[in-house]
C-alpha positions in Angstrom: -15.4 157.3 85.3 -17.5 158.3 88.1 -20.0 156.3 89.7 -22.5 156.9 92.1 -23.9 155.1 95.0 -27.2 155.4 96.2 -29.2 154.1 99.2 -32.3 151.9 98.8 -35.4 152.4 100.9 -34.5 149.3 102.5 -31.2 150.5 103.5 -32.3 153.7 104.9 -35.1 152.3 107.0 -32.8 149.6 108.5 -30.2 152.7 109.1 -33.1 154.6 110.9 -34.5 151.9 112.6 -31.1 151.5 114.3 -30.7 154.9 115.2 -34.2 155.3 117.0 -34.0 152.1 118.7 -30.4 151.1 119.9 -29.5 148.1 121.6 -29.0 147.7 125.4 -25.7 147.5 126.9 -25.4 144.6 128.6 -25.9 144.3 132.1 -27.5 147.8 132.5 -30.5 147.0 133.8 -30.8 144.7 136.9 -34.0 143.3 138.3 -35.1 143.4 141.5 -34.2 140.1 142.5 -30.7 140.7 141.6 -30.7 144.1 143.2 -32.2 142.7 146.2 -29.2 140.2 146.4 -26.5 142.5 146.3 -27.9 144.8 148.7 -27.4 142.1 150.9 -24.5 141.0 149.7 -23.2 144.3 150.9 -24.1 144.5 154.2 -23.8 147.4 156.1 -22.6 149.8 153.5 -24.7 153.1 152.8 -25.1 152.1 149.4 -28.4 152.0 148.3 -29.6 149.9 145.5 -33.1 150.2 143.8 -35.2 148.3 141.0 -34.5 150.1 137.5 -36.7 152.4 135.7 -39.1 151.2 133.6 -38.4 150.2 129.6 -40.4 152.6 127.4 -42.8 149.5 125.8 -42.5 149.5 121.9 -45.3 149.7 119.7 
């Protein structure tokens, strides 16, 4: 007996959806509070630290 499976609309929307918009991993982005912080936090090191790029606004 063979059966077959086969994906709603809702299903594939919710697949696509996921694909086209997928989560943050956490603690990428830093504002520039926090950024400010551990820039001095480091002190005299030559590591530079800057805000982060701007989020692409949805919609």
């Amino acid at each position: 007996m063979r059966t077959e499976f086969t994906p709603t609309t809702t299903d594939l929307d919710t697949d696509l959806e996921a694909a086209l918009n997928p989560g943050e991993v956490e603690g990428l982005y830093r504002d520039s509070r926090e950024c400010a912080y551990l820039a001095l936090l480091g002190g005299g090191s030559l590591l530079l630290l800057s805000p982060p790029t701007p989020r692409p606004k949805k919609g």
